[in-house]
Backbone as XML, in Angstrom:
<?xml version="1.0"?>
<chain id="A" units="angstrom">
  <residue number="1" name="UNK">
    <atom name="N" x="43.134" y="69.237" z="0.959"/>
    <atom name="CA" x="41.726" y="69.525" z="0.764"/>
    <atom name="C" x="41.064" y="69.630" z="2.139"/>
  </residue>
  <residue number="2" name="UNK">
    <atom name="N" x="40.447" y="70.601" z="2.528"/>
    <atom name="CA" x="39.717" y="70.760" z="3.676"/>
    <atom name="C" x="38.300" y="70.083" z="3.944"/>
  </residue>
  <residue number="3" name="UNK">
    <atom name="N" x="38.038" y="70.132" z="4.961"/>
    <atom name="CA" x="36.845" y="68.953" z="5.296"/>
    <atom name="C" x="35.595" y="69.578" z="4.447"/>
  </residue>
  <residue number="4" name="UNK">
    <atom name="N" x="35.704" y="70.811" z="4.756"/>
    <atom name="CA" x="34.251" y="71.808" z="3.601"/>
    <atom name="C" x="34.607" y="71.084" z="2.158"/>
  </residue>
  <residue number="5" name="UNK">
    <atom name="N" x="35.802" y="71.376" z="1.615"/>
    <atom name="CA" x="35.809" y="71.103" z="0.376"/>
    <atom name="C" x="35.449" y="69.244" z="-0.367"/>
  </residue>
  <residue number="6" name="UNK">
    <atom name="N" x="35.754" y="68.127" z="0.770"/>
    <atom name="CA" x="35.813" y="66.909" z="0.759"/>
    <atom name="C" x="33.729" y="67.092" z="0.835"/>
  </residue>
  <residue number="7" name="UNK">
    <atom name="N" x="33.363" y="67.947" z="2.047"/>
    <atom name="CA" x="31.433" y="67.901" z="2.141"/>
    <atom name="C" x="31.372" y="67.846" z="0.732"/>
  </residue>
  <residue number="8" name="UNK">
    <atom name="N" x="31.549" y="68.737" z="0.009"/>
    <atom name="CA" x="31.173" y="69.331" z="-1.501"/>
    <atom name="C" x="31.348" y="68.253" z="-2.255"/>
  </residue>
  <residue number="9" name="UNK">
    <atom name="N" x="32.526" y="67.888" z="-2.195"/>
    <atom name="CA" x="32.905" y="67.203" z="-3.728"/>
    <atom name="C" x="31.786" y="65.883" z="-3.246"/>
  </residue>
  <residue number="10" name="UNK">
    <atom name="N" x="31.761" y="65.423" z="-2.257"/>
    <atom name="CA" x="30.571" y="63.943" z="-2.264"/>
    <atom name="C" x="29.662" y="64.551" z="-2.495"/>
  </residue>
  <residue number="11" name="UNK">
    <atom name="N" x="28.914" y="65.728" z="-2.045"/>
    <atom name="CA" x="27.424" y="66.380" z="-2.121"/>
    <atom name="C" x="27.850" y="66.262" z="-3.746"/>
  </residue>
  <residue number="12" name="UNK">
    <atom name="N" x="28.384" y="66.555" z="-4.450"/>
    <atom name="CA" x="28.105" y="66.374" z="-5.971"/>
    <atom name="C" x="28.210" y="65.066" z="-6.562"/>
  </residue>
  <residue number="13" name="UNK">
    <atom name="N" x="28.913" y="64.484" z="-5.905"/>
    <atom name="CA" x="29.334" y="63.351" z="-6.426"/>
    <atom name="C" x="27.576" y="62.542" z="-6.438"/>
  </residue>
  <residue number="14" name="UNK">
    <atom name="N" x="27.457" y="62.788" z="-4.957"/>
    <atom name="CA" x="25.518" y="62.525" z="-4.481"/>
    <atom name="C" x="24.936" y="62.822" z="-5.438"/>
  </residue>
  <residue number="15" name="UNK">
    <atom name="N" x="24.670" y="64.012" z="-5.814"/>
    <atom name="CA" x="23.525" y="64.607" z="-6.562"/>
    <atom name="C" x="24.004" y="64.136" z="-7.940"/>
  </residue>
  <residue number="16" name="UNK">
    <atom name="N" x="24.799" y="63.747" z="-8.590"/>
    <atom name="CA" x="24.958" y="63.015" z="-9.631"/>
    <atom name="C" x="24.608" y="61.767" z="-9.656"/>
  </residue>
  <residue number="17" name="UNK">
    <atom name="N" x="24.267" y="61.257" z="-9.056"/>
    <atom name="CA" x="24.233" y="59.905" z="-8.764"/>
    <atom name="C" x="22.385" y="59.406" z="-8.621"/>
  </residue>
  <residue number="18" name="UNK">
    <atom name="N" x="22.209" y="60.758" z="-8.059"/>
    <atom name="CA" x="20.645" y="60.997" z="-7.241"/>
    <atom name="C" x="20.470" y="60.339" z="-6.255"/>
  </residue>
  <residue number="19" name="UNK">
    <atom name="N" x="21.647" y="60.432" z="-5.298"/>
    <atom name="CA" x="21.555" y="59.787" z="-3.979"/>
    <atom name="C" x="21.374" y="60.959" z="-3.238"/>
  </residue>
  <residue number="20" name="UNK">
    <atom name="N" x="21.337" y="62.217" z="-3.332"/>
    <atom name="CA" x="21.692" y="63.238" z="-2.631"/>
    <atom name="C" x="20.063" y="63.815" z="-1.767"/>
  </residue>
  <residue number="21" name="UNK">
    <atom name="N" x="20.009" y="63.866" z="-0.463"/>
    <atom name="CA" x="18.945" y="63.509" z="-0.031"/>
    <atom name="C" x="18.861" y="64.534" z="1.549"/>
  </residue>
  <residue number="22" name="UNK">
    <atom name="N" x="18.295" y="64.641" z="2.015"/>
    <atom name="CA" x="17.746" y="65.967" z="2.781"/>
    <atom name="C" x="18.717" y="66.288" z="4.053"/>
  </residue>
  <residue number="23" name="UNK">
    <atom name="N" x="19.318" y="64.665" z="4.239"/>
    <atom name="CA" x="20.139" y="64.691" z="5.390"/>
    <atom name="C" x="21.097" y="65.304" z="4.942"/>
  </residue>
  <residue number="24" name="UNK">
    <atom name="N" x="21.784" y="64.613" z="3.872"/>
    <atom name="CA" x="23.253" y="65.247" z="3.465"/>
    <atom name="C" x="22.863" y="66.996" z="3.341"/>
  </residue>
  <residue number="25" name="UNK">
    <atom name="N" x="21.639" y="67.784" z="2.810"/>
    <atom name="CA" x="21.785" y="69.018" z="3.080"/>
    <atom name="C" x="22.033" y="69.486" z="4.345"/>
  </residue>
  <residue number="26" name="UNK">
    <atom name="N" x="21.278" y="69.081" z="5.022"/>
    <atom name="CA" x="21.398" y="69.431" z="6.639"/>
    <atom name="C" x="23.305" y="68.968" z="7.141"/>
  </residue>
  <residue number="27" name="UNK">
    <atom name="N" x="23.867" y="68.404" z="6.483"/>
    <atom name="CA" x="24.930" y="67.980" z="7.003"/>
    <atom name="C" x="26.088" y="69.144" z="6.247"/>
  </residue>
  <residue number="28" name="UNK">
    <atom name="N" x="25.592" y="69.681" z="5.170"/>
    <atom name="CA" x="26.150" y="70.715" z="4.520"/>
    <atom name="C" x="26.304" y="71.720" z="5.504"/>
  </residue>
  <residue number="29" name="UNK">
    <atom name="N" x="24.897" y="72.412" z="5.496"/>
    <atom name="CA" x="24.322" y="73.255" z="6.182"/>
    <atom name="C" x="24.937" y="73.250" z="7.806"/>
  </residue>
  <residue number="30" name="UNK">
    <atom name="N" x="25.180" y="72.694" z="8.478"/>
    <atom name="CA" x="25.992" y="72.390" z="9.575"/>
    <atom name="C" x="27.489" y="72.969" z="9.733"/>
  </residue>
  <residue number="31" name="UNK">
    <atom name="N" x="28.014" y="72.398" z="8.587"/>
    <atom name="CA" x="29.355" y="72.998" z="7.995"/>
    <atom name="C" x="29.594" y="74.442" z="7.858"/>
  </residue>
  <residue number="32" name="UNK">
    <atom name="N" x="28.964" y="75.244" z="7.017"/>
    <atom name="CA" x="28.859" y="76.376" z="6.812"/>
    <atom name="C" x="28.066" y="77.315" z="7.843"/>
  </residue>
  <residue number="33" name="UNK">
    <atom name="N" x="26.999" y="77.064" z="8.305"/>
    <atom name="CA" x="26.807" y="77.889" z="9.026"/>
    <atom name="C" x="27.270" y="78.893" z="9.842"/>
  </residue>
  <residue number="34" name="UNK">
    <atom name="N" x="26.875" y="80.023" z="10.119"/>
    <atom name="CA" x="27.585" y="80.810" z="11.108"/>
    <atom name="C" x="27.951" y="80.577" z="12.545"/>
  </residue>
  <residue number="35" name="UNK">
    <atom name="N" x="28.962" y="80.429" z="12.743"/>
    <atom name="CA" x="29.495" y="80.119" z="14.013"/>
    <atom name="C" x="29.899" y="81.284" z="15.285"/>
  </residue>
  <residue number="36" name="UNK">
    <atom name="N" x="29.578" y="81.210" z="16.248"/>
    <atom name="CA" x="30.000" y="82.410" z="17.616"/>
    <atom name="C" x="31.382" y="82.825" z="16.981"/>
  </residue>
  <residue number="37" name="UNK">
    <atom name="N" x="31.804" y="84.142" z="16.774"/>
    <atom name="CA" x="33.402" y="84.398" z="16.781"/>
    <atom name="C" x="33.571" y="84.790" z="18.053"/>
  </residue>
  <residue number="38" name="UNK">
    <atom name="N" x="35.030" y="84.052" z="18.153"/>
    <atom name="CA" x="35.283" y="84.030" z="19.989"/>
    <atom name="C" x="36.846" y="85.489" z="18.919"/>
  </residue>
  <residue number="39" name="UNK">
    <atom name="N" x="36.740" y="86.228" z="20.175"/>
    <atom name="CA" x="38.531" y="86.912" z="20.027"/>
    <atom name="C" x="39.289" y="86.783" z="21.357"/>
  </residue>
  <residue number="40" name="UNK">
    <atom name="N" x="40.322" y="86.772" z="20.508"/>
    <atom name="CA" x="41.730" y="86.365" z="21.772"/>
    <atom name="C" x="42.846" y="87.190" z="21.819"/>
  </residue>
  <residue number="41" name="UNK">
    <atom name="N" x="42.675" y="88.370" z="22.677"/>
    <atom name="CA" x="43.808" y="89.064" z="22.827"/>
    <atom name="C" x="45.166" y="89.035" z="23.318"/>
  </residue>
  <residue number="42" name="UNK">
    <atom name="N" x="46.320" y="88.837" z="22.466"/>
    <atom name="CA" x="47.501" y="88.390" z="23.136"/>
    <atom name="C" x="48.602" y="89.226" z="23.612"/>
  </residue>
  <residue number="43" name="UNK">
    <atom name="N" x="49.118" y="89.694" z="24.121"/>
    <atom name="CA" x="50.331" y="90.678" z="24.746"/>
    <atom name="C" x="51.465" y="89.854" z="24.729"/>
  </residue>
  <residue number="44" name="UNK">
    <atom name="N" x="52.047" y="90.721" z="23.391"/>
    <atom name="CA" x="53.716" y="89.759" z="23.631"/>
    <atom name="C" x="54.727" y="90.881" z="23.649"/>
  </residue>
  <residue number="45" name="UNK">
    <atom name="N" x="56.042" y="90.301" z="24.562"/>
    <atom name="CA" x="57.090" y="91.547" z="24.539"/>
    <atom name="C" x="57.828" y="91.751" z="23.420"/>
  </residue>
  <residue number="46" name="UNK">
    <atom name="N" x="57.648" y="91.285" z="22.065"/>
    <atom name="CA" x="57.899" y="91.800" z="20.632"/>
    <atom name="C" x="57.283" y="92.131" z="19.741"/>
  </residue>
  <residue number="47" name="UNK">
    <atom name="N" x="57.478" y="92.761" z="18.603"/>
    <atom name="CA" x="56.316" y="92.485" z="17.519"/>
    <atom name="C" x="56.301" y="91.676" z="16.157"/>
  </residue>
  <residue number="48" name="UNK">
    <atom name="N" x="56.513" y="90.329" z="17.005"/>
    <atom name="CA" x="56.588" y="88.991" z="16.335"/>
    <atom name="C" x="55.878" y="88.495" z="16.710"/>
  </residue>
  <residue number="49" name="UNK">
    <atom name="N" x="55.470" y="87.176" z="15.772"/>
    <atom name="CA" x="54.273" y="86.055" z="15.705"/>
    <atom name="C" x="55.165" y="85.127" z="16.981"/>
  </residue>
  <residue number="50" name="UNK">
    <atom name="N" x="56.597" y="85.106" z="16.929"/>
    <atom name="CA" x="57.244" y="84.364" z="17.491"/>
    <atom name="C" x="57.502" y="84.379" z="19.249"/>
  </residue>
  <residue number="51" name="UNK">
    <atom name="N" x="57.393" y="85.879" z="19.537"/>
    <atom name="CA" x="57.862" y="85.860" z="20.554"/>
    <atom name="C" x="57.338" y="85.831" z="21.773"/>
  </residue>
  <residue number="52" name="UNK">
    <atom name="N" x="57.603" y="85.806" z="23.195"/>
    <atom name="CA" x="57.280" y="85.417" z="24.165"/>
    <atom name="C" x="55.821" y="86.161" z="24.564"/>
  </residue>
  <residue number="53" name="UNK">
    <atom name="N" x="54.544" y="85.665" z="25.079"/>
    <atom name="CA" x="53.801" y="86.332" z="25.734"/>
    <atom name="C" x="53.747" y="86.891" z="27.354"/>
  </residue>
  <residue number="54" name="UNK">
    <atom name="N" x="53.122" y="87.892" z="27.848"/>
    <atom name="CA" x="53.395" y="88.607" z="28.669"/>
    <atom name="C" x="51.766" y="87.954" z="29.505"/>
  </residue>
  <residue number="55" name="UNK">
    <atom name="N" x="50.663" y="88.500" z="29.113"/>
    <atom name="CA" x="49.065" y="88.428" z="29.043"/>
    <atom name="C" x="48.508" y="88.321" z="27.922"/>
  </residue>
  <residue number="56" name="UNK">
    <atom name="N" x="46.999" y="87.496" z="28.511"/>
    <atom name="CA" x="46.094" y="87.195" z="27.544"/>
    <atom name="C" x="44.931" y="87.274" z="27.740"/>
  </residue>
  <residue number="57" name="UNK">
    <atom name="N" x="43.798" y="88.105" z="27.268"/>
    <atom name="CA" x="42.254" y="87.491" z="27.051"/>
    <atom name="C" x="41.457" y="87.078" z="26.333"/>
  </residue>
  <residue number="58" name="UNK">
    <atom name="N" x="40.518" y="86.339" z="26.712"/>
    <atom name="CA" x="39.739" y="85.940" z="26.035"/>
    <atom name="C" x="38.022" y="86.687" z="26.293"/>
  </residue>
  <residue number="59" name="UNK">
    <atom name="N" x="37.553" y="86.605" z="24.880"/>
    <atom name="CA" x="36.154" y="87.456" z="24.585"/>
    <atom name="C" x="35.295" y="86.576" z="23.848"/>
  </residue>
  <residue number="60" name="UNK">
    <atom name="N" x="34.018" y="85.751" z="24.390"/>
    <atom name="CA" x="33.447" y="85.543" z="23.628"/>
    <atom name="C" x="31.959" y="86.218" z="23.672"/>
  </residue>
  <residue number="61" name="UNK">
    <atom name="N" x="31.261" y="85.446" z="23.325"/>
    <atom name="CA" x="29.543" y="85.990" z="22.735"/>
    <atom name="C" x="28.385" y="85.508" z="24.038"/>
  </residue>
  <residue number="62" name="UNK">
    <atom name="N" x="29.527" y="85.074" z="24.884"/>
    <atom name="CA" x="28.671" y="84.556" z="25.755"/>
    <atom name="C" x="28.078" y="85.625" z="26.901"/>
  </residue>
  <residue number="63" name="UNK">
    <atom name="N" x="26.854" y="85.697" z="27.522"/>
    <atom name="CA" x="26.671" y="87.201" z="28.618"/>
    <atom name="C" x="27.441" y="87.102" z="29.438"/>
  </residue>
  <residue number="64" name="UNK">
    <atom name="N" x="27.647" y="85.776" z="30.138"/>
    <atom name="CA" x="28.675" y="86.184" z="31.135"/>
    <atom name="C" x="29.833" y="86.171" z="31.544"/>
  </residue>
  <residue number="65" name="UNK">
    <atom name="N" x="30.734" y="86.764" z="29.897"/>
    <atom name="CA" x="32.160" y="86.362" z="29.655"/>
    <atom name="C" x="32.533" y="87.993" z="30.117"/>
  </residue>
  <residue number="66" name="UNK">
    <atom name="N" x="33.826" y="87.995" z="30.986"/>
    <atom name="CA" x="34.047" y="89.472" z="31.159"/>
    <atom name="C" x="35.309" y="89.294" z="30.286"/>
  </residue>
  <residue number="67" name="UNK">
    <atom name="N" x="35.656" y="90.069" z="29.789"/>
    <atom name="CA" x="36.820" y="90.211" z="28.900"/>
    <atom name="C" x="38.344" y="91.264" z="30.204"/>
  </residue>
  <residue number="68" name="UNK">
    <atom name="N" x="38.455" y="90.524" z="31.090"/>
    <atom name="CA" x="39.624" y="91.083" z="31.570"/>
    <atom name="C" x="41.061" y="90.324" z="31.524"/>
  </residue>
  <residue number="69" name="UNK">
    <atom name="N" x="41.956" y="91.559" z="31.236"/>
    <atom name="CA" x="43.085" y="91.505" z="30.998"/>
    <atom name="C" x="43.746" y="91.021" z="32.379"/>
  </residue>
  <residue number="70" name="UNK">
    <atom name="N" x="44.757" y="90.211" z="33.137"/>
    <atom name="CA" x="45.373" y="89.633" z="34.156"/>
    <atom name="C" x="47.113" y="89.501" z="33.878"/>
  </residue>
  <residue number="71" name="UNK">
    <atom name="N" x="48.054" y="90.696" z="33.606"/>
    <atom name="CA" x="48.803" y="90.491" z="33.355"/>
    <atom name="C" x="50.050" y="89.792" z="34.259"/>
  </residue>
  <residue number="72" name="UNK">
    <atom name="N" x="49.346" y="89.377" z="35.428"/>
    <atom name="CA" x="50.162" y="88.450" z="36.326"/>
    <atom name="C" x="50.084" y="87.056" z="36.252"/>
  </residue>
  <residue number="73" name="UNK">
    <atom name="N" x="49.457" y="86.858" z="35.563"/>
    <atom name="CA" x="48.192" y="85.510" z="35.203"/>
    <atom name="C" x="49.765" y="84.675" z="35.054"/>
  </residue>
  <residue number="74" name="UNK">
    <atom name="N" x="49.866" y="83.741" z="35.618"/>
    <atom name="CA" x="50.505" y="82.539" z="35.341"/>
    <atom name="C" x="50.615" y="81.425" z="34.266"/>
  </residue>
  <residue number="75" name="UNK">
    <atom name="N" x="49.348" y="81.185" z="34.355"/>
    <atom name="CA" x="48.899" y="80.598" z="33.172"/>
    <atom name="C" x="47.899" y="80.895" z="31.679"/>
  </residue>
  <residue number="76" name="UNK">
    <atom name="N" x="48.801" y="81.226" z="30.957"/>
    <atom name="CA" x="48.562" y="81.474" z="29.595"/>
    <atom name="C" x="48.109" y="80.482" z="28.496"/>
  </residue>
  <residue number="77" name="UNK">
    <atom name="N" x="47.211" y="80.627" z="27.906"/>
    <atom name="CA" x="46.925" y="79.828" z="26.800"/>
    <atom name="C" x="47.242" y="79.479" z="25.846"/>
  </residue>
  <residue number="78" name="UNK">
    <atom name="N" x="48.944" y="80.095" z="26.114"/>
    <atom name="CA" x="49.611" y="79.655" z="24.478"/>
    <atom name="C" x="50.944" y="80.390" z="24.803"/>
  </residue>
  <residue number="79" name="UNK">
    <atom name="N" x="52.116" y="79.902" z="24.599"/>
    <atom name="CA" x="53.303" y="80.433" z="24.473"/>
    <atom name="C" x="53.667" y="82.093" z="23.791"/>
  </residue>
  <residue number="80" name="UNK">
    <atom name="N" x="52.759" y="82.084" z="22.226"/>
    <atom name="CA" x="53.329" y="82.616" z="21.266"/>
    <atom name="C" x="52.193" y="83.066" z="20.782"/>
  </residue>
  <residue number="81" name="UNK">
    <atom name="N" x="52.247" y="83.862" z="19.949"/>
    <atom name="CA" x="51.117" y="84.220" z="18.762"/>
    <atom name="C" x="50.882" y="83.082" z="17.862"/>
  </residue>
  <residue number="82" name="UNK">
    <atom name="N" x="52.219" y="82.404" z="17.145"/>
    <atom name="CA" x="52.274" y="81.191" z="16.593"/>
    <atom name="C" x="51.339" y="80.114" z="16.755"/>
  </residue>
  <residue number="83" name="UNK">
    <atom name="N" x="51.994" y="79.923" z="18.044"/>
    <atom name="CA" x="51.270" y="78.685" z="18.758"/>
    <atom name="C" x="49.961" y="78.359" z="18.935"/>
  </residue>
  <residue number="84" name="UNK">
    <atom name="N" x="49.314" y="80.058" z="18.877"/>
    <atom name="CA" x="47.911" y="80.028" z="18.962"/>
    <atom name="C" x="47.337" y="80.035" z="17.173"/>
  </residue>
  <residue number="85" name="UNK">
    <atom name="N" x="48.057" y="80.288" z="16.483"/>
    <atom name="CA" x="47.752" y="80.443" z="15.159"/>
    <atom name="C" x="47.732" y="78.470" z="14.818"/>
  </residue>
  <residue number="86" name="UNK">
    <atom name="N" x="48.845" y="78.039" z="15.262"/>
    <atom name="CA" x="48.426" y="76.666" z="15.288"/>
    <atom name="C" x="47.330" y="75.552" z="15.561"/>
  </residue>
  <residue number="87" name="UNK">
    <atom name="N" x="47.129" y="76.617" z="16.421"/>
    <atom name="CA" x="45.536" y="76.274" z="17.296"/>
    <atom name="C" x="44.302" y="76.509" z="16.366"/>
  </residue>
  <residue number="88" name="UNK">
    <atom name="N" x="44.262" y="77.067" z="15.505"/>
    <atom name="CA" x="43.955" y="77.248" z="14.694"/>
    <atom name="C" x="42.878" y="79.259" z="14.571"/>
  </residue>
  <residue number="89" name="UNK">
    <atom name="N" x="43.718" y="79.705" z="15.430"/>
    <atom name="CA" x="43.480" y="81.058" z="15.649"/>
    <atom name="C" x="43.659" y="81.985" z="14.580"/>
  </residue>
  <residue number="90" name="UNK">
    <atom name="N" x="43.068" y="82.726" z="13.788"/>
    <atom name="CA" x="43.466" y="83.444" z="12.923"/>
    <atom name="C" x="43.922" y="85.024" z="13.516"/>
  </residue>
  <residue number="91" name="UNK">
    <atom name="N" x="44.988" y="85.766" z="12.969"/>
    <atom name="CA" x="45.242" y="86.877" z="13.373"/>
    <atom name="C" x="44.770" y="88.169" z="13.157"/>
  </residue>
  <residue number="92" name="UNK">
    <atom name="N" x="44.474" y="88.698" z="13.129"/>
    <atom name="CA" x="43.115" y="90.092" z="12.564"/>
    <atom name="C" x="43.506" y="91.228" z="12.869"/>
  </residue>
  <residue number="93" name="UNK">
    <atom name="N" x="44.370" y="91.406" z="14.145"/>
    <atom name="CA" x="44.916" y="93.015" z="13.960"/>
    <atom name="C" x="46.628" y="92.364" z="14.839"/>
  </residue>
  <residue number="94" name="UNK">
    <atom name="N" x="47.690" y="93.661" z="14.193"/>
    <atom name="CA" x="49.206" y="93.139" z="14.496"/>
    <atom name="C" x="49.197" y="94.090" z="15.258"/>
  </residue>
  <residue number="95" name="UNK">
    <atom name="N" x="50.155" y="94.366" z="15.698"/>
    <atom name="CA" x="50.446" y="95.641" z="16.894"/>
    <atom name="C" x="51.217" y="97.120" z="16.023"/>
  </residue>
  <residue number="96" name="UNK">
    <atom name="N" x="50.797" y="97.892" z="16.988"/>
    <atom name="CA" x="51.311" y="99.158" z="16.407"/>
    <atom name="C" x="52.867" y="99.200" z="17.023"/>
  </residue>
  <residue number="97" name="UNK">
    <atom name="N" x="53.761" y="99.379" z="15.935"/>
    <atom name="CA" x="55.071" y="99.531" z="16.580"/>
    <atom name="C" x="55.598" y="101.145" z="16.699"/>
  </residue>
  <residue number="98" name="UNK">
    <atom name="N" x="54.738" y="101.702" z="16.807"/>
    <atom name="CA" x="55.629" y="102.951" z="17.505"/>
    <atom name="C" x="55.984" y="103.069" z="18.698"/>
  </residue>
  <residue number="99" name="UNK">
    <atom name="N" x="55.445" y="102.055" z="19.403"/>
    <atom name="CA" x="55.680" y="102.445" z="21.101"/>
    <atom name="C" x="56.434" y="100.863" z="21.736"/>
  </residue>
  <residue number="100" name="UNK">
    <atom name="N" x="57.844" y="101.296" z="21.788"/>
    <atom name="CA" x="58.129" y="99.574" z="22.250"/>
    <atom name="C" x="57.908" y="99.789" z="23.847"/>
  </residue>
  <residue number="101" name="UNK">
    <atom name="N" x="58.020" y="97.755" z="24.317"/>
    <atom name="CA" x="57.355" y="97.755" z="25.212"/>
    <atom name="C" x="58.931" y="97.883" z="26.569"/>
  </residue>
  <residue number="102" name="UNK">
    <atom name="N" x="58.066" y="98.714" z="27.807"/>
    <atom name="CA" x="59.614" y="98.348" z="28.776"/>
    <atom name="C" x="59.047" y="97.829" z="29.823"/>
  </residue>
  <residue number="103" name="UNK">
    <atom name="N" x="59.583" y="97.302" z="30.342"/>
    <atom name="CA" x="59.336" y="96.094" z="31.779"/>
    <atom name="C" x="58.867" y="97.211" z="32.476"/>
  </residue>
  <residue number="104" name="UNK">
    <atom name="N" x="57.486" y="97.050" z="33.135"/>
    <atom name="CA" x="57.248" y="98.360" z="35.094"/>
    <atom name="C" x="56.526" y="99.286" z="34.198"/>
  </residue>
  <residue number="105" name="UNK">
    <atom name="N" x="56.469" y="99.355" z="32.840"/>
    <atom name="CA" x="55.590" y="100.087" z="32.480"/>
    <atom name="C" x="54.020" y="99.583" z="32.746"/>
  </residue>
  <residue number="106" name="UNK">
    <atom name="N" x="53.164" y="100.810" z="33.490"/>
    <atom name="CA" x="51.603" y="100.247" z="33.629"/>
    <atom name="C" x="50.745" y="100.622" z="32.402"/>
  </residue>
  <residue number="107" name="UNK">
    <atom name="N" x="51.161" y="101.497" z="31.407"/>
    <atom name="CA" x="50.823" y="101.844" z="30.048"/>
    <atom name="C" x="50.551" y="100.647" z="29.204"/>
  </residue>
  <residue number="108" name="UNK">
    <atom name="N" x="51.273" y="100.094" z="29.362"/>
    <atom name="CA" x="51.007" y="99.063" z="28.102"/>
    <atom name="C" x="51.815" y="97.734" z="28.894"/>
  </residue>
  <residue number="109" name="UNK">
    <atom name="N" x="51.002" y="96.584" z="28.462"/>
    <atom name="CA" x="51.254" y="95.288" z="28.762"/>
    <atom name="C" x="52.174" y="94.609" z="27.783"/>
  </residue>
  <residue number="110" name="UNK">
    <atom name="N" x="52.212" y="95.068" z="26.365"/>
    <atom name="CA" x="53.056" y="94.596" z="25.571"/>
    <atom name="C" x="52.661" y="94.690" z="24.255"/>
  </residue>
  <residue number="111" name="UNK">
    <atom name="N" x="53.336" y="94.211" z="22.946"/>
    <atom name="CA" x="52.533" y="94.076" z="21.853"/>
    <atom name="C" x="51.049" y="93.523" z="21.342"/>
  </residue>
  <residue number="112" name="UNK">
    <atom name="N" x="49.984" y="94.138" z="21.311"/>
    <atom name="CA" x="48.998" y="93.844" z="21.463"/>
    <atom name="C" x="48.763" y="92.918" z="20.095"/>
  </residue>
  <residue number="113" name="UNK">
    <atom name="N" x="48.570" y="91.650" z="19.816"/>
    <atom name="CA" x="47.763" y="90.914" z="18.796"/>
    <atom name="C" x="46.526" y="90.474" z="18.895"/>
  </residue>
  <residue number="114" name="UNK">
    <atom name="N" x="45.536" y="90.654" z="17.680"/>
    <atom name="CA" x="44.427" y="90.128" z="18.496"/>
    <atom name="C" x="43.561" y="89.410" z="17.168"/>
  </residue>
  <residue number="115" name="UNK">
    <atom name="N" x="43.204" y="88.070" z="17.712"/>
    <atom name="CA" x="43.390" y="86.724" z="17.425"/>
    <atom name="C" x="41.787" y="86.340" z="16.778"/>
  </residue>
  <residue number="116" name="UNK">
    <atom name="N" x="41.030" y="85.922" z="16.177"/>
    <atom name="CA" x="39.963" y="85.367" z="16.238"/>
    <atom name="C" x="39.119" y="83.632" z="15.889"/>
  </residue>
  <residue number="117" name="UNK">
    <atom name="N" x="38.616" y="83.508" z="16.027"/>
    <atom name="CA" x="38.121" y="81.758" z="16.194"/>
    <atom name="C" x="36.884" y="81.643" z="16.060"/>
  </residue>
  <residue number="118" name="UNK">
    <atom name="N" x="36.125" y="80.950" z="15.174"/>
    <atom name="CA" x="34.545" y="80.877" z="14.670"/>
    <atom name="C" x="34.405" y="79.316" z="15.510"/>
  </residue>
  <residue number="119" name="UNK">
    <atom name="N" x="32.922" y="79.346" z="16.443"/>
    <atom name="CA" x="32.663" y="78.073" z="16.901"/>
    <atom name="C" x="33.323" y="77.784" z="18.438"/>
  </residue>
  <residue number="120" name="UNK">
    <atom name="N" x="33.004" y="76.958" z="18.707"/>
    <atom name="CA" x="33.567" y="76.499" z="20.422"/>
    <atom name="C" x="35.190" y="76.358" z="20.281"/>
  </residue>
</chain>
């Protein structure tokens, strides 16, 4: 049962009771609300959830986020597509496999996945 679904079942359990009272809306309301969607673009050299990443960016809602790609970048934010799905990243677009990827190519960085996340 997810934490939304645990809010609910007490908010009823509340309002049956007639304990249910302005805070607990506001504490609902908190829950649900709309949250910033951040996206996270991942470059991996397969077109698996599994396999190794190459580059990564990140895009959020903020003005002074530049969304650039660093495919020398050392440090990556996640091994895998997986790993970031663990993170609790949802996946939203898979890569197009007509074009596989080859090492020295400046065309393409790799299988493109690209990731999204509601909230900080």
């Amino acid at each position: 049962m997810t934490s939304l679904d645990s809010a609910f079942r007490l908010a009823r359990e509340k309002l049956q009771r007639g304990d249910f009272a302005a805070a607990d809306l506001e504490e609902l309301w908190a829950q649900v609300r709309p949250q910033p969607q951040r996206l996270l673009y991942l470059y991996a050299l397969q077109p698996t959830v599994r396999a190794s990443l190459v580059a990564a960016t990140l895009q959020e809602q903020k003005a002074a986020t530049h969304c650039q790609i660093d495919p020398l970048a050392e440090d990556l934010p996640y091994r895998s597509v997986l790993e970031a799905m663990a993170d609790g990243w949802r996946v939203i677009h898979f890569p197009d496999h007509r074009a596989p990827y080859q090492e020295g190519r400046l065309d393409m960085l790799g299988y493109e996945f690209v990731l999204e996340k509601y909230g900080a």
